[in-house]
C-alpha positions, 0 to 999 in steps of 0.5 A: 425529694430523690423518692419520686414525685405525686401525681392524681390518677383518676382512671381503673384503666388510662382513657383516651384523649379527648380535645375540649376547647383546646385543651387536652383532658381525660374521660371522667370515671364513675365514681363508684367504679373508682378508688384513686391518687400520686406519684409520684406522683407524685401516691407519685406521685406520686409517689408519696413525698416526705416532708421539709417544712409544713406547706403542701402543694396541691393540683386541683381541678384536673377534671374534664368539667374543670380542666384547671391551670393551677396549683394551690399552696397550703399553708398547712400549720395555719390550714390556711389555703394560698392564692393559685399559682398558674403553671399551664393545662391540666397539672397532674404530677408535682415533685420537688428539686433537690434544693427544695427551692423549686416546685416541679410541676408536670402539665399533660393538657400541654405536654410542659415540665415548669418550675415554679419558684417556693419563694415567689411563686413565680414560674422560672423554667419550662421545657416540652416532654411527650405526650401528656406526661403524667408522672415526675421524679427527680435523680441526682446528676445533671448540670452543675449538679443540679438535677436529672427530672425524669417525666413519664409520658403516657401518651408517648410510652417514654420517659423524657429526662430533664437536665435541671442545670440546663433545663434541656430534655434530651432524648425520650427513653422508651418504656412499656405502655401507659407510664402512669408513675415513676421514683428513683433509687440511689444505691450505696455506690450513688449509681441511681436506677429510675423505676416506672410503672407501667400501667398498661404492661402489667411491668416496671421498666427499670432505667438506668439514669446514668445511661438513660438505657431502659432493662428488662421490664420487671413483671408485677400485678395488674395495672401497677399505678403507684410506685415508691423507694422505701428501706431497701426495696421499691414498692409497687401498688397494683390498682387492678388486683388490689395487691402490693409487689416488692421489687428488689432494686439491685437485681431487679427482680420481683419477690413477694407480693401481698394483697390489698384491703384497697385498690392502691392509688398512692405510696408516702413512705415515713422518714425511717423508709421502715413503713410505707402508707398506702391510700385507696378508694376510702382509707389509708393502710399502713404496710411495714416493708420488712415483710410486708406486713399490713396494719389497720385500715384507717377509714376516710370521709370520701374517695383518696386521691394524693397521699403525702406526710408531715416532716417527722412522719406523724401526719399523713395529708391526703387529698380528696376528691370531693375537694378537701384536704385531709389529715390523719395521725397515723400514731393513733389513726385519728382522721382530722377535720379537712380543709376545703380546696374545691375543685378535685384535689389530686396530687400533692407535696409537702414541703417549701412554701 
């Protein structure tokens, strides 16, 4: 999943820290002031994941009341809900490893990059990033070919890489303030350029992966929160303005931006990287990349969180904050009957069980 990963955001502006029996967590909103995600992470998010197979991952329970240790699989064909896999404080940002065999899992209650293993469940490496890292993608490279994560620290206003061969971090890359959400696009020539949104620059910093150098930071809305490859083109979802910019990631500049229906929150984009779905506050909108063109508003039962599509494309599973998981049928746009999680879903992937 090169795109980028999900992650949950639950803020109109990132909070401060606070400590609550040790743990690391973040100020809860008002309900009514928010619409929220992914990631990209991992919308990630998100930040949006397309699919390899039919089991989604979930974080749940990333909540001041309810810090939560745990990511929860689904087994989406059966709607069958799976034991919790303790990862450590506070999962926020989920992606997978270019194998697909193992579950990245970004912790910001202890400052961890883990892999949990789809097969056994199991946790099989660990390794420290900034502080609380809140988004993950992964790149190509890295030992034996393994793969680069790349960790957007909040807190620390960097982007700390991972070597998935070796699981070592290497040196943090610095970045604009408040890196809420993070993908990766692979040019033509295979050169790859990681793009973070910076939440509280209003910017997207592009890095170069092969370097780990960071450019100029690239200017969008206000409060870009989640962020996508999609066609030819990385597409950036400004939570304060309600708006869509499209940035052209060979030169790097911004071209056209387009107004929302929604606060975004989330970006999946379909197999054909022809159309990119956006979740926010309660719908889903649909937005083909060539020319930005919005479609319909799907409505939904309560507040969006995560947003990720089925393997084909056909189904988009979007995470609620009331505590279910939701399919839509984008054909038709026909919302389906939710599986409860509890807690407060947020960020999720589809893919290997």
């Amino acid at each position: 999943m090169p795109a980028g990963g999900a992650r949950p955001t639950d803020r109109q502006a990132p909070p401060a820290r606070e400590a609550d029996h040790g743990v690391r967590i973040r100020r809860a909103v008002p309900l009514a002031l928010v619409a929220v995600l992914p990631t990209l992470a991992a919308c990630s998010k998100p930040v949006g994941s397309t699919s390899v197979r039919s089991v989604a991952w979930v974080t749940t329970g990333a909540s001041v009341t309810m810090p939560g240790t745990d990511v929860t699989p689904v087994n989406l064909a059966r709607r069958l809900v799976g034991a919790g896999v303790a990862v450590g404080s506070l999962p926020s940002a989920l992606a997978y490893t270019p194998s697909g065999a193992g579950l990245l899992v970004v912790t910001r209650g202890d400052d961890h990059l883990r892999e949990v293993d789809t097969a056994t469940h199991a946790v099989v490496h660990s390794a420290e990033v900034g502080l609380e890292p809140d988004a993950v993608a992964v790149a190509p490279g890295g030992t034996k070919g393994r793969g680069i994560a790349l960790v957007a620290n909040l807190d620390s206003n960097t982007v700390t890489p991972v070597d998935l061969g070796s699981w070592r971090a290497g040196p943090a890359v610095t970045v604009g303030n408040e890196p809420v959400a993070i993908t990766v696009f692979v040019g033509t020539t295979g050169v790859a350029t990681a793009f973070v949104a910076d939440f509280g620059s209003n910017a997207v910093t592009p890095i170069d992966v092969s370097t780990m150098q960071a450019g100029a930071a690239i200017p969008v809305g206000p409060g870009p929160q989640a962020i996508a490859v999609a066609a030819e083109e990385v597409l950036v979802g400004n939570f304060s303005s309600r708006s869509l910019t499209a940035i052209n990631p060979v030169t790097l500049h911004a071209g056209g931006t387009i107004p929302l229906p929604l606060n975004p929150t989330g970006i999946a984009v379909a197999p054909s990287g022809n159309t990119a779905y956006v979740c926010g506050g309660q719908a889903v909108v649909s937005v083909t990349t060539l020319g930005l063109v919005l479609g319909t508003p799907i409505g939904l039962p309560d507040v969006a969180q995560g947003i990720a599509l089925s393997a084909g494309g056909a189904t988009a599973w979007v995470t609620l904050q009331a505590g279910s998981l939701v399919p839509v049928t984008l054909a038709t746009g026909t919302v389906g009957a939710p599986i409860h999680l509890g807690g407060h879903p947020s960020a999720i992937v589809v893919g290997a069980g």
